[in-house]
DRENDO-1510 file (C-alpha; in Angstrom, 1 decimal, always signed):
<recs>
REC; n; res; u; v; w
REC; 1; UNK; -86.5; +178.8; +11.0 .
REC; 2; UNK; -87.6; +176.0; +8.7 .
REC; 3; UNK; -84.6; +173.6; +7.0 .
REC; 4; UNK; -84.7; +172.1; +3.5 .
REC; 5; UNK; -86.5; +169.4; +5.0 .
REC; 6; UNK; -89.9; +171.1; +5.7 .
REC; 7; UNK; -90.1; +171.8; +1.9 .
REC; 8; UNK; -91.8; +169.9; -0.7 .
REC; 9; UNK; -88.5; +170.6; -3.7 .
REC; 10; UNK; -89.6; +167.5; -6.5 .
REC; 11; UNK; -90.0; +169.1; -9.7 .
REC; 12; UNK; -89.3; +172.8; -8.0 .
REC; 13; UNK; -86.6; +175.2; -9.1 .
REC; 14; UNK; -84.8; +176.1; -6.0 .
REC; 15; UNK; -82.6; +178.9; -5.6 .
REC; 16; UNK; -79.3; +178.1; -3.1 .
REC; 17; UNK; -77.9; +181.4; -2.4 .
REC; 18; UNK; -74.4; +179.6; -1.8 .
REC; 19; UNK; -70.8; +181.2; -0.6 .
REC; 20; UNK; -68.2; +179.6; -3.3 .
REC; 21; UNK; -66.1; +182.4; -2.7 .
REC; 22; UNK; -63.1; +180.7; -2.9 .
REC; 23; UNK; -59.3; +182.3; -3.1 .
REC; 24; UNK; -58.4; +181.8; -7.4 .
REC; 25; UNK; -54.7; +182.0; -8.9 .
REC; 26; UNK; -55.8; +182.6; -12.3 .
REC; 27; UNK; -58.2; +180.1; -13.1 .
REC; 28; UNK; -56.9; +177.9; -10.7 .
REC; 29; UNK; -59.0; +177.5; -7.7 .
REC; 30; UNK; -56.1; +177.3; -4.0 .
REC; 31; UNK; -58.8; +176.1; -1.8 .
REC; 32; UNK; -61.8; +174.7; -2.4 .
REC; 33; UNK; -63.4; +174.2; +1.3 .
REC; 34; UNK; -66.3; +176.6; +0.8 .
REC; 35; UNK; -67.3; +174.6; -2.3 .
REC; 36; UNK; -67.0; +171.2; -1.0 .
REC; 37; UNK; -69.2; +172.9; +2.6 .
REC; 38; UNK; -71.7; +173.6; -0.1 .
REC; 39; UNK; -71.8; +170.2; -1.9 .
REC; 40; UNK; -73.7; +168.3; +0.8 .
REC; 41; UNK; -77.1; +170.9; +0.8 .
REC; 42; UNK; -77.1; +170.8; -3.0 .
REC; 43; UNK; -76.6; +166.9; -3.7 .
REC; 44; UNK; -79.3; +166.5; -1.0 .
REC; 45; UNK; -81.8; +168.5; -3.2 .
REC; 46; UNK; -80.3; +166.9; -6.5 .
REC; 47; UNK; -81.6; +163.1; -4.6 .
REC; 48; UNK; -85.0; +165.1; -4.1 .
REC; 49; UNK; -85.6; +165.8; -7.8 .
REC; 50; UNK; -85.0; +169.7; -7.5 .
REC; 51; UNK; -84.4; +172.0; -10.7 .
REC; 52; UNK; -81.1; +173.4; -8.6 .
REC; 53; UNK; -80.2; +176.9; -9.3 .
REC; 54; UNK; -76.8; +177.8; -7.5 .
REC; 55; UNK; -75.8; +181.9; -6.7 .
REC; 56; UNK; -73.1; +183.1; -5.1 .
REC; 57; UNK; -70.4; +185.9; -5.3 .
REC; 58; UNK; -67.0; +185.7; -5.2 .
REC; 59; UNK; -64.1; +188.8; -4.9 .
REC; 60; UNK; -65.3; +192.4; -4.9 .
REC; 61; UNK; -66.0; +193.4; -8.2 .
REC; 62; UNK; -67.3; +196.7; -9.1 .
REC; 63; UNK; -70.7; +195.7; -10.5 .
REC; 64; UNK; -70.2; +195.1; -13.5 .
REC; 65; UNK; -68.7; +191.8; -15.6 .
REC; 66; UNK; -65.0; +191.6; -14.5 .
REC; 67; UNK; -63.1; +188.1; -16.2 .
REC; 68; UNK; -61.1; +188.2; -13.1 .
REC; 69; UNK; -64.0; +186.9; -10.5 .
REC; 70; UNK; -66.1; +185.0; -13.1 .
REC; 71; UNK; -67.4; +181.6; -11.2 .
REC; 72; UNK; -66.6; +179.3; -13.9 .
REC; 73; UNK; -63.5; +177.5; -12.5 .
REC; 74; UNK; -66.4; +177.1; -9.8 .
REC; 75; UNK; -68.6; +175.5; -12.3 .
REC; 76; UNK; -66.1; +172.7; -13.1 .
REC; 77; UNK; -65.0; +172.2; -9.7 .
REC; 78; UNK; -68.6; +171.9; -8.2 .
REC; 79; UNK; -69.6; +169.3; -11.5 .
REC; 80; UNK; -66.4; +167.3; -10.1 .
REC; 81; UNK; -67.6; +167.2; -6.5 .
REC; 82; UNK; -71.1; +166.6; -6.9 .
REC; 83; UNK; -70.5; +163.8; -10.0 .
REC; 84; UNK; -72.5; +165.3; -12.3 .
REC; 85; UNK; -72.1; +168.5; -15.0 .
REC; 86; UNK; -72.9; +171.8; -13.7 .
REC; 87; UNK; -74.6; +174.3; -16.1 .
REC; 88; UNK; -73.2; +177.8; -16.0 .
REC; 89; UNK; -74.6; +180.7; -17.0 .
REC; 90; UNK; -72.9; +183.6; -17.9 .
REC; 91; UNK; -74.9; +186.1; -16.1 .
REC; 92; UNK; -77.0; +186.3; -13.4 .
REC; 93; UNK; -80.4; +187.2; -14.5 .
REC; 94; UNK; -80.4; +188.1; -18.5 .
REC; 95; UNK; -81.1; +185.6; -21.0 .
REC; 96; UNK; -78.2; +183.2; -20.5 .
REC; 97; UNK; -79.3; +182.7; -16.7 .
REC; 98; UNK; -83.1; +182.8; -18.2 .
REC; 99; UNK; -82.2; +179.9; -20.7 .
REC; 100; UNK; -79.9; +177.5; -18.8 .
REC; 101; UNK; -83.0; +177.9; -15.5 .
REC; 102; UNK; -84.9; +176.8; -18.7 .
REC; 103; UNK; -83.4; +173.8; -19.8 .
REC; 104; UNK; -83.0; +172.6; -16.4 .
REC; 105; UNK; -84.5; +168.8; -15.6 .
REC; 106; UNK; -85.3; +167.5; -12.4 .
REC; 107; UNK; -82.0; +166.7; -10.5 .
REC; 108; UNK; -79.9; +169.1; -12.4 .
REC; 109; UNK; -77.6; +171.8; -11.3 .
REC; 110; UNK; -77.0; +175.4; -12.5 .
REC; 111; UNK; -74.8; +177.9; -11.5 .
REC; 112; UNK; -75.1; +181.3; -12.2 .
REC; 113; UNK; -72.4; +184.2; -12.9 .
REC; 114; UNK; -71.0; +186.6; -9.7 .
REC; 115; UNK; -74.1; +188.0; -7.8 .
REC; 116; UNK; -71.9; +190.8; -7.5 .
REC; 117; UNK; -71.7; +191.5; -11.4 .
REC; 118; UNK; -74.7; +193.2; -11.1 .
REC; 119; UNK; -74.8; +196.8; -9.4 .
REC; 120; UNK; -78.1; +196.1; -7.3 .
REC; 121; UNK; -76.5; +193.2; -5.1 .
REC; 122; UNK; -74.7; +195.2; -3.0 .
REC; 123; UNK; -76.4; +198.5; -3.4 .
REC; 124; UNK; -77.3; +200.1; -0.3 .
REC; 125; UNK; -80.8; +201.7; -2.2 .
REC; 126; UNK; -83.4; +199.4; -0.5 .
REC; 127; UNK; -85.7; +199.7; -4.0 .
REC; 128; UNK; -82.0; +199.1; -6.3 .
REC; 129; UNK; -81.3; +196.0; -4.4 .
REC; 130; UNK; -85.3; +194.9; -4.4 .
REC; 131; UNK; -85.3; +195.3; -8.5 .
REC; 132; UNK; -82.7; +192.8; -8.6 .
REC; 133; UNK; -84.0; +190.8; -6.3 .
REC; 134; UNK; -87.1; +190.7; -8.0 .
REC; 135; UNK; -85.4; +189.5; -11.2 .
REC; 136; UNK; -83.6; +186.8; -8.9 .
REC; 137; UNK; -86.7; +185.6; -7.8 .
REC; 138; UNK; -88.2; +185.2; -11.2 .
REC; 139; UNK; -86.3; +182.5; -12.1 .
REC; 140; UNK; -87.0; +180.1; -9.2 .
REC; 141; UNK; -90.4; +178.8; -6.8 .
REC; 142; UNK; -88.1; +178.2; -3.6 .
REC; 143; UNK; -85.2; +179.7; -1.7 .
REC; 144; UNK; -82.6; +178.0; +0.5 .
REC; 145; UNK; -80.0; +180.2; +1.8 .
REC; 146; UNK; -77.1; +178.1; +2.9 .
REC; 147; UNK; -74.1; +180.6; +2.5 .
REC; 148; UNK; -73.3; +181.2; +5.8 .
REC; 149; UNK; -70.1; +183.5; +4.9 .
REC; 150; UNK; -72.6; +186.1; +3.8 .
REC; 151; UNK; -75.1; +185.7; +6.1 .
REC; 152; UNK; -73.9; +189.1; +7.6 .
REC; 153; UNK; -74.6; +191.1; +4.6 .
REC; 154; UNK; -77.6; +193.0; +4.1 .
REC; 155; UNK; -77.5; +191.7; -0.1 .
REC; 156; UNK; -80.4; +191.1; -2.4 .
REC; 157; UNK; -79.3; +187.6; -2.6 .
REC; 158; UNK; -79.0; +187.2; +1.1 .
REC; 159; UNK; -81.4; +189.3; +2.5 .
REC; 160; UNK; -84.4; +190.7; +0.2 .
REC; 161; UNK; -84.8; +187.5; -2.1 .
REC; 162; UNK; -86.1; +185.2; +1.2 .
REC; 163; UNK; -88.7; +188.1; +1.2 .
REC; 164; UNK; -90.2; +187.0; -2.0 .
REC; 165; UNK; -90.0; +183.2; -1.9 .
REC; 166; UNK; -90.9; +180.6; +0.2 .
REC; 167; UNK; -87.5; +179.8; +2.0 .
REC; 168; UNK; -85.5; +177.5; +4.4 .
REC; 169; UNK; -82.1; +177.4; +5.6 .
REC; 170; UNK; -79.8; +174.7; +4.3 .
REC; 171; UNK; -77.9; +172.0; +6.0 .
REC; 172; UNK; -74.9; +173.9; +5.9 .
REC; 173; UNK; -76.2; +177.2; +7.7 .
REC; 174; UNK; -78.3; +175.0; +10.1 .
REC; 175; UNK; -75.3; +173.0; +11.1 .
REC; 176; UNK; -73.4; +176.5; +11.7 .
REC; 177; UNK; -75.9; +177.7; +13.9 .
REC; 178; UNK; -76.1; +174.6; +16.1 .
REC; 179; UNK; -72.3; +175.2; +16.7 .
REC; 180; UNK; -72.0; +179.0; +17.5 .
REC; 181; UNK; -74.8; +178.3; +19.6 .
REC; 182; UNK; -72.4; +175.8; +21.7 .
REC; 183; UNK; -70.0; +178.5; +21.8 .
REC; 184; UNK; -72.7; +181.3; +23.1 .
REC; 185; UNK; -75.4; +179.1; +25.3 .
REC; 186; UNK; -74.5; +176.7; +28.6 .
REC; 187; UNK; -71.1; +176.7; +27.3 .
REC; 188; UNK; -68.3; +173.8; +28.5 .
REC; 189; UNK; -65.7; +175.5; +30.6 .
REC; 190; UNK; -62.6; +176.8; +30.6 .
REC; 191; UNK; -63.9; +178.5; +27.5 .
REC; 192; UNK; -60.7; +179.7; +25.9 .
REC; 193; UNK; -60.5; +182.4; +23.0 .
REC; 194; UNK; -57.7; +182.6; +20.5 .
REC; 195; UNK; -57.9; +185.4; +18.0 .
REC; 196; UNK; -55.7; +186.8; +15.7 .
REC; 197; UNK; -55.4; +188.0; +12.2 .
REC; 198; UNK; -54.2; +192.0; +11.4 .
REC; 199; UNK; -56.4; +194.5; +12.3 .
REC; 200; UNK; -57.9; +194.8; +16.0 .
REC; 201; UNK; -60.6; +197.4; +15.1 .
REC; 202; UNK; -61.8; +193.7; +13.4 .
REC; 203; UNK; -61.9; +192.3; +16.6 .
REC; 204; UNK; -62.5; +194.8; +19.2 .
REC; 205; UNK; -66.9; +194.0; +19.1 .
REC; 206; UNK; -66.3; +190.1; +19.3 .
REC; 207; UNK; -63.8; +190.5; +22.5 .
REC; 208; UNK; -66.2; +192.9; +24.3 .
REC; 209; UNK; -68.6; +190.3; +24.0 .
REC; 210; UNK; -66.6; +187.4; +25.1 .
REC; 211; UNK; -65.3; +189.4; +28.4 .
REC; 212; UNK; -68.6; +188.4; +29.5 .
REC; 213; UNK; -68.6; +184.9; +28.5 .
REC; 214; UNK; -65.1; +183.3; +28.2 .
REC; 215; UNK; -62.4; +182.3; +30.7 .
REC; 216; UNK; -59.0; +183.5; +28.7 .
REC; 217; UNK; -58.3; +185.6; +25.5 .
REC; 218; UNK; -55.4; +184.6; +23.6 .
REC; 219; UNK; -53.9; +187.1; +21.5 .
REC; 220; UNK; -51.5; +186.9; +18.4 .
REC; 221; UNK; -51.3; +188.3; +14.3 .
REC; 222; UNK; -50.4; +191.6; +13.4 .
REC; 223; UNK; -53.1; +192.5; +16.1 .
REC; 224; UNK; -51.1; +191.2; +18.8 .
REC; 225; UNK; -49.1; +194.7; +18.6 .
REC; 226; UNK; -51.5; +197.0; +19.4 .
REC; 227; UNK; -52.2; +195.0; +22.5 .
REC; 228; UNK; -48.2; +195.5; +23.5 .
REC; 229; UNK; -48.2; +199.2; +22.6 .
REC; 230; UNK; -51.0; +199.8; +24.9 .
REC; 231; UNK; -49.1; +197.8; +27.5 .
REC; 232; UNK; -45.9; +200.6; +26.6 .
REC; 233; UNK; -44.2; +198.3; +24.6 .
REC; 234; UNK; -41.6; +198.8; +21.7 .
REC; 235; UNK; -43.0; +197.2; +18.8 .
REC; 236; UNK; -40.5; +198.4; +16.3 .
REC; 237; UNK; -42.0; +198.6; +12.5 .
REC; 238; UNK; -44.4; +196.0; +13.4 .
REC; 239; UNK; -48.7; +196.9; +12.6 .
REC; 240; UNK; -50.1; +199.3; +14.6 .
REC; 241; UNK; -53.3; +201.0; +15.1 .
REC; 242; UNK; -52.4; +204.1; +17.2 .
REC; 243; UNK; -56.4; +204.8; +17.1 .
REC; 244; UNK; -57.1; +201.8; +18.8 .
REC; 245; UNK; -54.9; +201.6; +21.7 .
REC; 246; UNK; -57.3; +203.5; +24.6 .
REC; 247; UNK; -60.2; +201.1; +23.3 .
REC; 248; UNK; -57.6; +197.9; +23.9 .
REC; 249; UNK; -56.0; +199.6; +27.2 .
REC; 250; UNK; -60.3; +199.8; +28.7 .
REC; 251; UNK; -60.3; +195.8; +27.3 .
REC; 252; UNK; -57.4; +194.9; +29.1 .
REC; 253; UNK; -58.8; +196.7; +32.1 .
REC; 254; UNK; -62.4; +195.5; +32.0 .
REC; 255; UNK; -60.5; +191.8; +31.5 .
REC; 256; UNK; -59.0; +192.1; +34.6 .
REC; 257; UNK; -61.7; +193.5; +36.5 .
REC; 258; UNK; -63.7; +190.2; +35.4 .
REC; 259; UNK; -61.4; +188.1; +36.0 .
REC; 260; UNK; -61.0; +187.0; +32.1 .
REC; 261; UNK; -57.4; +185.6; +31.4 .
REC; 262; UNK; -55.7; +188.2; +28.9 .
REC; 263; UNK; -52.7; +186.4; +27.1 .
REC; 264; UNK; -50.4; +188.7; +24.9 .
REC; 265; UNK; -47.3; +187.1; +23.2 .
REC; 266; UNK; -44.1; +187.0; +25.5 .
REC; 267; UNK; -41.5; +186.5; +22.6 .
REC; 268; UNK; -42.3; +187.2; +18.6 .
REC; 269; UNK; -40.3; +185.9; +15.5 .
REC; 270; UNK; -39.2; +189.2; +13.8 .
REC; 271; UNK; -37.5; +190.7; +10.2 .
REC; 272; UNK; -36.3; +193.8; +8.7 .
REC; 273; UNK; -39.1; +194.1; +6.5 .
REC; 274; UNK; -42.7; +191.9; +5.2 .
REC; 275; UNK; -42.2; +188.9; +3.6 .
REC; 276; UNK; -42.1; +187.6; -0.4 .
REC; 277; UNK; -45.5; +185.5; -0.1 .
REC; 278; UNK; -44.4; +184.9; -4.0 .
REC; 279; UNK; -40.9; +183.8; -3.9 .
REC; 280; UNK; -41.0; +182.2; +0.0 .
REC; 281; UNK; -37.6; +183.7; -0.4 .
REC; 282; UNK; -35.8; +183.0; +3.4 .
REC; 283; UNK; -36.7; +186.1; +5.3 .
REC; 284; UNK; -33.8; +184.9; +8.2 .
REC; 285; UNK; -35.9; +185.7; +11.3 .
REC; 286; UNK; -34.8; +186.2; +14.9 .
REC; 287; UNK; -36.9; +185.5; +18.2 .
REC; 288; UNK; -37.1; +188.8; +20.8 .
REC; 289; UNK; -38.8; +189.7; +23.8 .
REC; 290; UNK; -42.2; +190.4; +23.4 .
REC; 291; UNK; -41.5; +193.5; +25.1 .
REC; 292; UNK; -38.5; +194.5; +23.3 .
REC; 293; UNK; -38.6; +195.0; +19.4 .
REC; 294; UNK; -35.7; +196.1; +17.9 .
REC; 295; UNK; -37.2; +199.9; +16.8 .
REC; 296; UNK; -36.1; +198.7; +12.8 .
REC; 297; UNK; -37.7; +195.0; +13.3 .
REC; 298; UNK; -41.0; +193.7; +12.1 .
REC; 299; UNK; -42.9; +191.2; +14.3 .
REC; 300; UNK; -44.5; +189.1; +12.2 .
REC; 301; UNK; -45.1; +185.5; +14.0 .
REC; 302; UNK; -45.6; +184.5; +17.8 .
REC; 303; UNK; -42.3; +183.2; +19.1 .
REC; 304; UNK; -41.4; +179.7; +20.5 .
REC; 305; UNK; -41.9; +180.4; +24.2 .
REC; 306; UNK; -45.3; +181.9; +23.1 .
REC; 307; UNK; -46.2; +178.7; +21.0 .
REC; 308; UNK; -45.4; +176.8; +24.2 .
REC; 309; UNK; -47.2; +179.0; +26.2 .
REC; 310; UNK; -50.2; +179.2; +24.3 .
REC; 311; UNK; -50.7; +175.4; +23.9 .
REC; 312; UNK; -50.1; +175.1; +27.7 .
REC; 313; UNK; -53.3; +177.4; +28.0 .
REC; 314; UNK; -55.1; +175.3; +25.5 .
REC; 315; UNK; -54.4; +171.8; +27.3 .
REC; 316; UNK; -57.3; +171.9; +30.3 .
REC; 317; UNK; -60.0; +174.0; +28.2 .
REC; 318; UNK; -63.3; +172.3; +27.1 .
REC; 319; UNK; -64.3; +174.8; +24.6 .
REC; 320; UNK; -62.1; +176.5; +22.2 .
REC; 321; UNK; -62.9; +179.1; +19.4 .
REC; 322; UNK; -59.8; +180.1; +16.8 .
REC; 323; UNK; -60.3; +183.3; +15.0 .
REC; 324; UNK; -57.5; +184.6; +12.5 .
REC; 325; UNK; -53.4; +183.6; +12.1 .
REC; 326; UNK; -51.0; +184.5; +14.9 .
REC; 327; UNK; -48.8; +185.3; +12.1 .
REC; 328; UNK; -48.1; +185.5; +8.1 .
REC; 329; UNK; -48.8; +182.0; +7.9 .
REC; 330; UNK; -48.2; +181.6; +4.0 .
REC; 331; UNK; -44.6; +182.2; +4.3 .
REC; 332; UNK; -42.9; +179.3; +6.2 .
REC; 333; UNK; -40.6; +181.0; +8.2 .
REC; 334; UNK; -43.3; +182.6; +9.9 .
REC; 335; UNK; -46.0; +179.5; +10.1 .
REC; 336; UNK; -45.2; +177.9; +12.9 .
REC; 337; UNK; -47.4; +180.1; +15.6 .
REC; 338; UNK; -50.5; +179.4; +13.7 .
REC; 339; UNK; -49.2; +175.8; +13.3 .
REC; 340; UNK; -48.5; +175.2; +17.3 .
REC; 341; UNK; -52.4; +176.9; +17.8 .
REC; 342; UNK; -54.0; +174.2; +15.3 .
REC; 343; UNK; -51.6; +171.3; +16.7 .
REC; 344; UNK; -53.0; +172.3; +20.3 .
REC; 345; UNK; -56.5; +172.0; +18.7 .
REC; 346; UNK; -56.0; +168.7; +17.7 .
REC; 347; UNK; -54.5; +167.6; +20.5 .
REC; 348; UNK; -57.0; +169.0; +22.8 .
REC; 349; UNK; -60.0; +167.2; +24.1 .
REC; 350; UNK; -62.1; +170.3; +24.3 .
REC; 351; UNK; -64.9; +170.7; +21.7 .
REC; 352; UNK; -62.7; +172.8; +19.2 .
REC; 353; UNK; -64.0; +175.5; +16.4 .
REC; 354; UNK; -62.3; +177.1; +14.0 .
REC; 355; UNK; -63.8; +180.4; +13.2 .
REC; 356; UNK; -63.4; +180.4; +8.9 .
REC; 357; UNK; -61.8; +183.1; +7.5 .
REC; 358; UNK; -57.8; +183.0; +7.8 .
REC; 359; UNK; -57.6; +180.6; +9.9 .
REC; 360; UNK; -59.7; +177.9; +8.0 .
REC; 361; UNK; -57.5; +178.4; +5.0 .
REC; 362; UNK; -54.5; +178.2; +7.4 .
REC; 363; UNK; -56.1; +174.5; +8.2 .
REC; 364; UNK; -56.2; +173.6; +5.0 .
REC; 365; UNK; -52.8; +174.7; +3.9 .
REC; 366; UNK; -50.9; +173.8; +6.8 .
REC; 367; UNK; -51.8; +170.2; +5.9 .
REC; 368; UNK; -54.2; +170.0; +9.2 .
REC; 369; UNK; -56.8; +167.3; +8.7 .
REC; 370; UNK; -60.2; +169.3; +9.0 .
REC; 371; UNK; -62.1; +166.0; +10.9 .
REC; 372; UNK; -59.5; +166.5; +13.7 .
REC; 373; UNK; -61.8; +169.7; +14.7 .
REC; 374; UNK; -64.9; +169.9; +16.1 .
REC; 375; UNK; -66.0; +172.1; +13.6 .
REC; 376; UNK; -64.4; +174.6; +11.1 .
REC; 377; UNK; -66.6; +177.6; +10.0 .
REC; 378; UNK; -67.3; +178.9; +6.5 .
REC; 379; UNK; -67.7; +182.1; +7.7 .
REC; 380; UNK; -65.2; +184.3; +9.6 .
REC; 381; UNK; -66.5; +187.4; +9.5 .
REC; 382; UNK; -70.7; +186.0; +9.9 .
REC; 383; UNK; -68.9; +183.9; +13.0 .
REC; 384; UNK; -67.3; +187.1; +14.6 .
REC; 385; UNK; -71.0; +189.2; +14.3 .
REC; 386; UNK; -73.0; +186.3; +15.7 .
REC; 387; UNK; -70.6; +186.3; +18.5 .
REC; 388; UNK; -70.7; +190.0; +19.0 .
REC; 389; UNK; -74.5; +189.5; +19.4 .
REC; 390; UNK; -75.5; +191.0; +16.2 .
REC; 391; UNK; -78.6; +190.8; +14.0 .
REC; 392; UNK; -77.3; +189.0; +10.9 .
REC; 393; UNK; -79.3; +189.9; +7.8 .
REC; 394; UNK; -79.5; +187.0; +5.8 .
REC; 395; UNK; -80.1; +184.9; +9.0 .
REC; 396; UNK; -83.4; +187.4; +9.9 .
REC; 397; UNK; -84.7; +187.2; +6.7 .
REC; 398; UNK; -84.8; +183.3; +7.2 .
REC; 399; UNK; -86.9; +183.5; +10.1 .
REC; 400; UNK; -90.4; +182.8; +9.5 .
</recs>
């Protein structure tokens, strides 16, 4: 795979297929890590005298112009981070992309409108998503793909533009790849696995793959449930999915049969009902027994003698990868599981990696310093697949 380094870019227009997609209130943009990921590929190319055409998606519109996921907050946040104004154009590949590509001068930077504002991003009609890519492609003489969040979808942008363009990966995907491959080759042991977030059907893949390579599973979130209901538990009102539960109970099983550490939550922080993420509003929750939720309770946190247990299993490990919340982080009464996992991260001398997603934004918002981690993904769902083993698109179609 060849890096931004093995091309010749002064004078070039080069097309970054970025990820800004970053969470908006409005106009107002509540987290800005993908950006500022994306700012050291992109200033590197400016210093090489590149014509720098930015892409990226963000939301899930319908493909077609919706006000609500337009990329200009993105605009005026990336000008602030890189120093310098940002051109935006407001579409991706009709006249306004045509004529800001146009008046671009070596060292400046463009951004265009949502990928996904045209239909043929994310069609699945190989000759649909080639059109557009075609019409991508027009407007630039290089590739870099460096958004590593979409690296798992098969997307014009991502997957069929490389096709049609001399290409390279970025800084940013390189440097991702040098760290999952930490987490997948000659790996530093105890290997320890924390994953939460809601659904398990979201996680089921990754942990078949990591019974064969890690020492201990950690389990929390909304997921943690169907884990306890396999196990017989009461779980009350708390997330469930029934259709899961003779997948986890052969996971369990297989754990135990390799010897794989499986740790469920022994006490959860419950309420009558799901948060107000809006108001914060006190929700007044109680610790239980892991094992007995009140049948009209909602678990919606790990408990204290979990938080202490879990750090405990954290202390001796020498490599640890975080996937997803152990609870609804964003309200504070139920924070403080996902807080106690990313206070054990910091704490720990282990060569720590937190896999994007949830629980990168939980970093960030928790206050968490994002040096005092080894590493802190862009991509959650791109980090699960490459863990799983998967073929990644957008990383095949980087090969050379």
């Amino acid at each position: 795979m060849k890096t931004i380094d093995d091309l010749q870019v002064a004078g070039k227009r080069v097309f970054v297929r970025a990820d800004l997609n970053v969470p908006l209130d409005g106009e107002t943009i509540t987290d800005d890590g993908r950006i500022r990921a994306a700012v050291p590929t992109l200033a590197k190319l400016v210093q090489a005298g590149a014509k720098v055409i930015v892409a990226s998606h963000l939301g899930r519109p319908k493909g077609e112009p919706d006000p609500r996921f337009s990329l200009a907050p993105v605009a005026r946040r990336l000008g602030e981070l890189l120093g310098k104004e940002v051109a935006f154009a407001a579409d991706t590949v009709g006249d306004g992309a045509r004529r800001v590509v146009d008046g671009l001068a070596d060292g400046d930077v463009a951004l265009l409108e949502n990928l996904r504002f045209n239909a043929g991003e994310t069609s699945k009609d190989d000759a649909e998503r080639g059109a557009f890519a075609d019409r991508l492609a027009a407007l630039a003489d290089l590739y870099v793909g460096d958004g590593f969040g979409a690296v798992h979808r098969k997307h014009a942008s991502v997957y069929d533009l490389p096709a049609r363009l001399p290409h390279a990966a970025g800084d940013l995907i390189a440097a991702e790849l040098t760290v999952l491959k930490q987490l997948t080759e000659n790996v530093k042991r105890p290997y320890a696995v924390v994953l939460g977030g809601a659904k398990v059907s979201d996680k089921l893949g990754v942990i078949g793959h990591l019974l064969e390579k890690a020492d201990r599973i950690l389990i929390g979130g909304g997921m943690a449930y169907t884990f306890l209901k396999a196990q017989g538990h009461e779980i009350g009102t708390s997330l469930l999915q029934e259709d899961q539960i003779p997948a986890v109970q052969e996971y369990l099983a297989r754990a135990k049969e390799r010897g794989v550490e499986f740790v469920l939550p022994v006490d959860v922080l419950v309420a009558p009902g799901f948060p107000d993420l809006k108001t914060k509003a006190p929700a007044n929750p109680r610790a239980v027994s892991a094992a007995e939720i009140p049948a009209d309770q909602q678990g919606l946190d790990i408990g204290p003698e979990t938080r202490k247990l879990y750090a405990s299993k954290l202390t001796d490990a020498a490599t640890v990868f975080w996937n997803g919340p152990m609870g609804v982080f964003e309200h504070p009464d139920f924070a403080e599981g996902t807080k106690a996992v990313a206070q054990a991260l910091v704490e720990s001398p282990a060569f720590t990696v937190v896999g994007g997603g949830d629980s990168a934004a939980a970093v960030r918002i928790l206050g968490f310093d994002e040096k005092a981690f080894g590493h802190i993904s862009t991509g959650g769902g791109a980090s699960l697949e490459y863990l799983e083993g998967k073929t990644l698109p957008g990383l095949a179609a980087l090969e050379d």
